[in-house]
N, C-alpha and C positions, 0 to 999 in steps of 0.2 A: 539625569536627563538634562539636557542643553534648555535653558532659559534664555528666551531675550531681555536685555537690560537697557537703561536708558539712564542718565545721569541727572543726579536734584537741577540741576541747569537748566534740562532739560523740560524736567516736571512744569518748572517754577514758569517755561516759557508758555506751556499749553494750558495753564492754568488762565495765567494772566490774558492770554490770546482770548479765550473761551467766556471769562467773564466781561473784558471789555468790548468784546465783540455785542452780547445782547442787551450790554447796558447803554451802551451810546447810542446802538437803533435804534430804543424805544424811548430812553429818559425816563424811565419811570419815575424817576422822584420828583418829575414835573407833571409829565401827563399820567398819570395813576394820584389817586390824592386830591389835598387842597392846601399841600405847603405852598405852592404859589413861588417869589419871591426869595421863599425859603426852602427853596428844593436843594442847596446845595450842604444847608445843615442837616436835611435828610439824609442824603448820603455819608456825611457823617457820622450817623448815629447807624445807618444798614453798615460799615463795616466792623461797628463795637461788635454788632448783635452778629455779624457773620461769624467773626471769631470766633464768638461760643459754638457754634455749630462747627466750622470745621476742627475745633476743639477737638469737641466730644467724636467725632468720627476719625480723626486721624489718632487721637490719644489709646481708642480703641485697639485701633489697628495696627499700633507700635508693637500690642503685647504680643501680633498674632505676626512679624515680621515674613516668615516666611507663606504665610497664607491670606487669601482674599475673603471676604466677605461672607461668600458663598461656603468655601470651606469651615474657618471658626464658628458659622452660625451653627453648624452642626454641630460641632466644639462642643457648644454652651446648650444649646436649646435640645440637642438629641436629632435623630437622622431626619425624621418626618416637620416635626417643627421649625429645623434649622431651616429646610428646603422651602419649605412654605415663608419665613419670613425671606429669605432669598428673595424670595419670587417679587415682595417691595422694590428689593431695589432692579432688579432686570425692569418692572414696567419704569421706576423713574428714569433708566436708561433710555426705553423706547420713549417715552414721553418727551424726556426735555431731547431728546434726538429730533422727531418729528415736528414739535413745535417749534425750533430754531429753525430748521428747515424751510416748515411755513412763510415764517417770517420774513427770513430771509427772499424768498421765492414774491412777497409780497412787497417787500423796498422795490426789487427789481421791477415786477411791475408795474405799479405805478411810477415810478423815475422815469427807467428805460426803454420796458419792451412794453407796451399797453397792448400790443395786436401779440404776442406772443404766447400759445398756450402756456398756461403752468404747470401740466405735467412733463412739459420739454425742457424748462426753468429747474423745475424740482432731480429731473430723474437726470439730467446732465451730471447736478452737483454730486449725486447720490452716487453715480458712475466711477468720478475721480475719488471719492470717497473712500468707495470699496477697493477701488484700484489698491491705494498705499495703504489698507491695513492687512490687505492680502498679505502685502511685501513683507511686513511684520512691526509687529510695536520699534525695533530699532530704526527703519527707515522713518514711522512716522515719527519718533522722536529727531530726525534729523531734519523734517521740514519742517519742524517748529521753531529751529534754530535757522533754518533759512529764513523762513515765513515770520519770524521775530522782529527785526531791525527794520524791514520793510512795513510791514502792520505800525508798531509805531510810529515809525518815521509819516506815513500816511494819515495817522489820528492825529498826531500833533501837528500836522501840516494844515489839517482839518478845520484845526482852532486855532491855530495860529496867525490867521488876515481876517477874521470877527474880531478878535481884539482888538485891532487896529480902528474900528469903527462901533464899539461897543459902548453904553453910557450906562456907567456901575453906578449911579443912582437909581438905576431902575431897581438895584437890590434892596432899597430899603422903603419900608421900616422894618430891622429886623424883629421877629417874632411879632406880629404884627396882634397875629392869630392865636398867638401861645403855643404851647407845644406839642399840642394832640394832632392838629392837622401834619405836621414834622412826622412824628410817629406816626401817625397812619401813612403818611407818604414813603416813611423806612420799609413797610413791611414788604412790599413784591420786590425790590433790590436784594431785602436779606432774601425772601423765599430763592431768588437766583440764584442763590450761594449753593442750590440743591447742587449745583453741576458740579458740586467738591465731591460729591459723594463719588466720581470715578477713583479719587482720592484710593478707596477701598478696596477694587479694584488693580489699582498701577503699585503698590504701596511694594508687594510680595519681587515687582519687575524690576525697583529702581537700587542702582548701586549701592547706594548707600539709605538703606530706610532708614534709619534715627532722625537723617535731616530730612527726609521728607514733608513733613510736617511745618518745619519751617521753611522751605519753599515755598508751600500752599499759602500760608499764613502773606510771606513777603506779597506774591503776587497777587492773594489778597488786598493787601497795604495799597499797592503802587495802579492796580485798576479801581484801585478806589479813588485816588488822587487822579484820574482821569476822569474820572466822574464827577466829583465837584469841579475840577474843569471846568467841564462839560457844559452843566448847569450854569454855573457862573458867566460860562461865556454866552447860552441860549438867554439867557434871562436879562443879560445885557444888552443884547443885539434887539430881541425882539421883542419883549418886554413877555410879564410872567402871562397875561392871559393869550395873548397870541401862540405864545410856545407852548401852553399845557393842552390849546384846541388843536394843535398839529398832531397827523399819525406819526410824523417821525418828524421832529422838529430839531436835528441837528439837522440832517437835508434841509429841510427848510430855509433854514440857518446860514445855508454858505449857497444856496442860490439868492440870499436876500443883498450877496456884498457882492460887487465888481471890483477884483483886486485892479485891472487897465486895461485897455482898448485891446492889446495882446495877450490877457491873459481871463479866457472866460473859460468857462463848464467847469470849473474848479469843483463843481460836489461830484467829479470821478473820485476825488482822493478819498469820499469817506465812502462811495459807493465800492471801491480797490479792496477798503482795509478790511474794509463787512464779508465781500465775499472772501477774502483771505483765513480773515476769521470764523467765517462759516464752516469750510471746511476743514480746520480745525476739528471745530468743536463736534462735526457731523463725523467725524474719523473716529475720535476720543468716543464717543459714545457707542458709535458703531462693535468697535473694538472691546469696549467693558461689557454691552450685553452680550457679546458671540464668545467671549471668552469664559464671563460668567456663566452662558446656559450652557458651553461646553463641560464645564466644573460642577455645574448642577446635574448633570446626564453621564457625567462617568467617561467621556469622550477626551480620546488623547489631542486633537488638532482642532481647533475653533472653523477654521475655515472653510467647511462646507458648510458651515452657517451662514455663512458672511451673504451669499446672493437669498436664499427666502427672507434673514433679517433685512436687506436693502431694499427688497419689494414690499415687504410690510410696512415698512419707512415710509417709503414712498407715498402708496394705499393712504396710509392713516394724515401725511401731511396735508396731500391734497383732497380728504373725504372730512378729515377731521374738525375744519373750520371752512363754512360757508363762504367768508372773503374777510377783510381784515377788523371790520367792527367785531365781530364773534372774537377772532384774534386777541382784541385789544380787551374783551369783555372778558377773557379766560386770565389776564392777566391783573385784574379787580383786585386790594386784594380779600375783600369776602369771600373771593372764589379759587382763586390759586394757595392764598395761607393755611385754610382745611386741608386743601386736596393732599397740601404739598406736607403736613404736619402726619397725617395718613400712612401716607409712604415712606415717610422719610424718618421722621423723629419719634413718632410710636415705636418704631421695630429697634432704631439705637439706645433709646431708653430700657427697651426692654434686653438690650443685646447687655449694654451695660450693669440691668439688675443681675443678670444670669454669670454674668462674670464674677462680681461679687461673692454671689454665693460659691461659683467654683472656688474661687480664689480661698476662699473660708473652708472649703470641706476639703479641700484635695490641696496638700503641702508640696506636691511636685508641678501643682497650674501654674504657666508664666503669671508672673509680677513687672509686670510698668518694664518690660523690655528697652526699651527706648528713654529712659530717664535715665538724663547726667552725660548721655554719651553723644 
């Protein structure tokens, strides 16, 4: 049966889209925490602890190349169990779908539209959303390669005139605090690493699985280097307590510089990149839950999912958080690192003990598919 495919180029682009998209919104490694100062060794230390997670889920998923998530869980766990841990990962799909959404829906207004409802905000983006995953995983792997160079070119554009009026003494003293504030400031950047888990998902679609893994990884790497950026450049501009009491203190950030008399509202370019990368990340997700509860239901074509999945999107982004303190409260991280360890890293631990044991009873179970190749 005809597969659509998409090339590691391609992965590597929607990965990196997707995490740099929620990390520059929010800054968590400044406003979550008390690195302060030292928000941008935070972020250093969220991409060691990413790596182990997208590790363990792509390393998984090498041995199971030609299948997702949904199928090997049955693999290893048995028909009933397999399905039931499934069902993990389809809610982190709808979750961090919904919440990025939110989000997004909530830059917007308060920036741009303040008189603007946001179920008009929200159900727009939801719209074009579903539009291109209709079309298929290969068209939306081709606006990512559109949507690529321009989303960059946008974020670096972003921080690129704060530096010019930035004072990098505000970055010190380093470790002021020591290194617990740093680590607690690591944890809600790592927890956003969940968005890898579509990883699982796209892994069985992409030309060449073996590199998959190292796609993810890279653009891991490279939207992490925009993240200390990032940091580096908030924390210079606006010094670390101003920027950790902002909701979105990269916005903040580039209305606080006048690059000349000719050239103002410059915070279009991060308000541009966010929604570029929103819908991204809102398609990518759209996509792995409709196709996964397609695979969990025994269904040949995902896409009569695709419209009740977009209204349930919808529903839950704008029922699911009161306005954006709640927002900013859910991304704590006392409260997103349970939720998200629940969902996420329970079910691959256990995906992982049960491979093991296959691997030991049955001499014909894949072995490390994807090593060396």
């Amino acid at each position: 049966m005809f597969q659509e495919k998409i090339a590691n180029r391609q992965l590597f682009n929607v990965f990196f889209i997707m995490r740099t998209t929620i990390v520059i919104s929010t800054l968590p490694v400044l406003t979550i925490g008390r690195a302060r100062q030292d928000a941008w060794l935070a972020a250093v230390v969220a991409f060691f602890l990413g790596v182990v997670f997208i590790w363990l889920l792509g390393r998984l998923a090498l041995n199971f190349p030609e299948q997702s998530i949904i199928q090997y869980s049955e693999a290893l766990l048995g028909k009933w169990l397999g399905k039931l841990f499934s069902l993990f990962y389809l809610g982190a799909f709808l979750l961090m779908g919904f919440t990025d959404l939110r989000t997004y829906g909530e830059v917007l207004r308060t920036v741009f539209l303040p008189e603007t409802p946001l179920a008009v905000i929200l159900g727009s983006m939801v719209v074009l959303a579903v539009a291109v995953v209709y079309a298929g995983l290969e068209p939306l792997g081709r606006m990512g390669d559109l949507i690529f160079p321009v989303f960059t070119l946008a974020t670096l554009f972003t921080l690129f005139f704060p530096v010019l009026e930035a004072d990098f003494s505000n970055l010190r003293p380093v470790l002021y605090h020591g290194w617990q504030p740093v680590l607690h400031a690591a944890l809600t950047p790592t927890v956003i690493t969940a968005q890898y888990a579509n990883l699982t998902i796209l892994i069985p679609s992409v030309n060449q699985p073996q590199k998959a893994l190292r796609a993810a990884l890279y653009s891991l790497l490279w939207s992490s280097l925009i993240l200390v950026l990032a940091a580096v450049v908030v924390v210079s501009l606006l010094g670390a307590d101003e920027g950790a009491h902002a909701a979105f203190p990269v916005f903040k950030m580039i209305r606080a510089i006048r690059v000349s008399e000719f050239l103002e509202r410059v915070e279009v370019f991060p308000i541009f990149a966010w929604g570029l990368g929103l819908f991204i990340t809102l398609a990518i997700n759209l996509y792995s839950l409709a196709k996964g509860l397609s695979q969990l239901c025994r269904l040949q074509n995902y896409r009569p999912l695709l419209l009740p999945l977009a209204v349930i999107t919808s529903t839950l982004a704008l029922q699911g958080y009161s306005d954006s303190f709640e927002l900013r409260l859910f991304f704590q991280p006392q409260v997103i690192a349970p939720f998200i360890f629940f969902i996420l890293l329970f079910p691959v631990a256990i995906l992982w003990i049960a491979y093991f044991f296959k691997r030991k009873k049955g001499p014909g179970f894949p072995k490390e598919k994807g090593r060396g190749r």
